[in-house]
C-alpha positions as CSV (number, residue, x, y, z in Angstrom):
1,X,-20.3,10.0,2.7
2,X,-16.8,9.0,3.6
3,X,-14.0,11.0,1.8
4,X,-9.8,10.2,1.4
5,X,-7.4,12.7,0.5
6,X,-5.0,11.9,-2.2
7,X,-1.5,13.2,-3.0
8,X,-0.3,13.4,-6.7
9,X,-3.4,13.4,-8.9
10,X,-1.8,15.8,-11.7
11,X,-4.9,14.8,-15.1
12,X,-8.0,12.9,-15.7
13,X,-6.5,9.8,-16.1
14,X,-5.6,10.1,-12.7
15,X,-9.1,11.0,-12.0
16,X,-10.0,8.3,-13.7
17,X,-7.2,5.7,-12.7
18,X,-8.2,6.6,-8.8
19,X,-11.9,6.1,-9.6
20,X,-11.4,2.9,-10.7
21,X,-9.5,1.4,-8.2
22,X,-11.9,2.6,-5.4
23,X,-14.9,0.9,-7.4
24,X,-12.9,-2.4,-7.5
25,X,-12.1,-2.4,-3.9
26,X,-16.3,-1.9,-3.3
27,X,-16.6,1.7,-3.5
28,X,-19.9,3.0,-5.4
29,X,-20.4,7.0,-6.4
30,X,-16.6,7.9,-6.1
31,X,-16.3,11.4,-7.3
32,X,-12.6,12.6,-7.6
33,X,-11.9,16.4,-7.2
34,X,-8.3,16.8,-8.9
35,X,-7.6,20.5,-7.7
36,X,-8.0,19.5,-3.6
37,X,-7.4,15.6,-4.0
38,X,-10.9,15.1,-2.1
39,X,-12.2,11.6,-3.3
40,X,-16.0,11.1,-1.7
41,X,-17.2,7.7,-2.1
42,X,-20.5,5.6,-0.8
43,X,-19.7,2.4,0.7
44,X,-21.6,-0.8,0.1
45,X,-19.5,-2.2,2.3
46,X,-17.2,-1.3,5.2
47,X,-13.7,-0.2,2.9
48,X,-10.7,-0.9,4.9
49,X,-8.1,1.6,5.4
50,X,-5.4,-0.5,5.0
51,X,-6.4,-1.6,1.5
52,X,-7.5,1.5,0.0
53,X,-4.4,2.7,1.1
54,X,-2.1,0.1,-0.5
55,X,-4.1,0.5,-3.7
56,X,-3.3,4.0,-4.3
57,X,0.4,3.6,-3.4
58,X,0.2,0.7,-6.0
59,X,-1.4,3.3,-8.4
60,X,1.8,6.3,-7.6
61,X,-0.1,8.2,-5.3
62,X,0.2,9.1,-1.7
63,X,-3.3,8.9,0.7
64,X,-3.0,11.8,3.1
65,X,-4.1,11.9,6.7
């Protein structure tokens, strides 16, 4: 299961907001742990990178690593 790290979550409608956008990019199961930032997803298609990070700087976060 791939995983992203993100930077800035702070609530669950960050949880939420993050969950979201990964589901409209393609990304099925996301689960969103707010303490460590950890977002595991299933892909039913090969996510790019690029776009899953412009998405979350769209959203106000940062994607570490």
């Amino acid at each position: 299961m791939p995983q992203i790290k993100v930077k800035g979550m702070s609530c669950e409608h960050c949880v939420k907001s993050v969950t979201e956008t990964m589901k409209s990019l393609g990304a099925e199961s996301v689960k969103v742990d707010l303490l460590s930032g950890k977002v595991d997803y299933e892909e039913s298609e090969k996510l790019e990178a690029k776009a899953i990070k412009k998405a979350i700087d769209k959203l106000g976060f940062e994607l570490i690593g």
